[in-house]
N, C-alpha and C positions, 0 to 999 in steps of 0.2 A: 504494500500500500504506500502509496505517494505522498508527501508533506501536503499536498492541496486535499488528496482524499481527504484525510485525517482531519483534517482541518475543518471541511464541510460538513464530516459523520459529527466531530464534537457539537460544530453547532446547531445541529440538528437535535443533539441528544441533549443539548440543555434548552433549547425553543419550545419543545415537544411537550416538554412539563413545562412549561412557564406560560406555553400558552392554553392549555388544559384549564390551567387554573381558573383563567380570566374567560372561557368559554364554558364555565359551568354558569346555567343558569340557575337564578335566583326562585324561592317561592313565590315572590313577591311581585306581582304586577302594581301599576303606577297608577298612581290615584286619578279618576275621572271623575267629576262631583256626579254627573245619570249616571254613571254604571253602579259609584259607589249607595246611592242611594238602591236601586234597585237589589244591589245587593244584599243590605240592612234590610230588604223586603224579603227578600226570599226566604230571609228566619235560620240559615247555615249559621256558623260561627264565622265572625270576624276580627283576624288579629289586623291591625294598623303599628306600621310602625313609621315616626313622624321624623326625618332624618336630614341632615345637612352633609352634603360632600365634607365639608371645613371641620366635621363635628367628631372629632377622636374618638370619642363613647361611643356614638353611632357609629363608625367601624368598625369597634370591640363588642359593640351587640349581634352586630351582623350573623359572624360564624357560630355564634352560640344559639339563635334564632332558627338559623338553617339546619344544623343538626336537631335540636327539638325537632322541627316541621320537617325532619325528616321520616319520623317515627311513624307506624301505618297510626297509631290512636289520631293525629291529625291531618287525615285523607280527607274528611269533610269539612275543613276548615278551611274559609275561604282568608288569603292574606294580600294586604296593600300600603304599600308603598308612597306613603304623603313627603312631596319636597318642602323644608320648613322655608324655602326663603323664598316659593314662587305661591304657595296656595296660602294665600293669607286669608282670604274667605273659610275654609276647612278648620285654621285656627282658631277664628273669634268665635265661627259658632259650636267648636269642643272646646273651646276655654284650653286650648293649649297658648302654655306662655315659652317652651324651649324645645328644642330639639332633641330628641334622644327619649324619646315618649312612647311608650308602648300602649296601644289602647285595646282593650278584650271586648266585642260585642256579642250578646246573646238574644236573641230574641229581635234582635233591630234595637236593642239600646247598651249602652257602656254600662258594665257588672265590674270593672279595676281599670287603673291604668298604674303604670311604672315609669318614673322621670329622673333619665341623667343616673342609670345605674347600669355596671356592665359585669356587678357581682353574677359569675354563673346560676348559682340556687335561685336568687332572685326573679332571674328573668324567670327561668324555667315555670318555677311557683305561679309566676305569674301568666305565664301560657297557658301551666295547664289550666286554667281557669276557664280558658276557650272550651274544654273537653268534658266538666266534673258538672 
C-alpha cells in the first residue's frame, strides 16, 4: 500500500464515525405552533424541550433525552423541539422565562416541567412523567 492509499483509508476511517455521529437523527421534531396544537389534541404524551444552540445545559440534556426516548416504554410519546430565541409566542403563552426547559404534556395540558438542569436522575424523573 502507497503513502496516498494510506492516507485516504485513514481519512476515511476517522470521517466515517464522525460523520455517523452528526447523521443520527434526533427524536425531536421542530416546533410548529398547528401541528403542535393538534398534537396536544390528539391526547399522546408530549415531551417539549425548549433549547438554544448558545445554551451549554441544552447540549448536556440533549444525549441524556435521547437515550431515555430511546427506551420502547416511550414509543407513544410524541417529542418537540421549541427554539428559545425564534418562538417567542410559545414562550409567553407556557410562561417559559429560559432555555433548557423540559415541559411533560398529558392529556393536552402540562403535568411538570424541568428548568436549567442537566443532573441525569432529574431529567429522566422527569420524562418519565410522560409514561406513569
Amino acid at each position: 500500500m502507497n503513502r496516498r492509499s494510506f492516507g485516504v483509508l485513514a481519512l476515511a476511517a476517522f470521517a466515517v464515525p464522525f460523520s455517523a455521529r452528526f447523521a443520527t437523527a434526533t427524536p425531536f421534531t421542530e416546533y410548529q405552533p398547528d401541528s403542535f396544537v393538534k398534537l396536544l389534541a390528539a391526547g399522546n404524551p408530549v415531551i417539549v424541550h425548549v433549547h438554544a444552540d448558545w445554551c451549554s445545559v441544552c447540549r448536556a440534556q440533549i444525549p441524556i433525552m435521547e437515550r431515555v426516548l430511546a427506551g420502547p416504554a416511550y414509543k407513544n410519546v410524541r417529542t418537540v423541539r421549541v427554539n428559545f430565541d425564534r418562538e417567542k409566542r410559545f414562550l409567553a403563552d407556557y410562561k417559559v422565562v429560559r432555555q433548557s426547559t423540559i415541559l411533560i404534556f398529558k392529556g393536552g395540558k402540562e403535568v411538570t416541567r424541568l428548568s436549567y438542569d442537566s443532573d441525569p436522575a432529574r431529567i429522566e424523573q422527569t420524562l418519565a412523567r410522560a409514561i406513569s
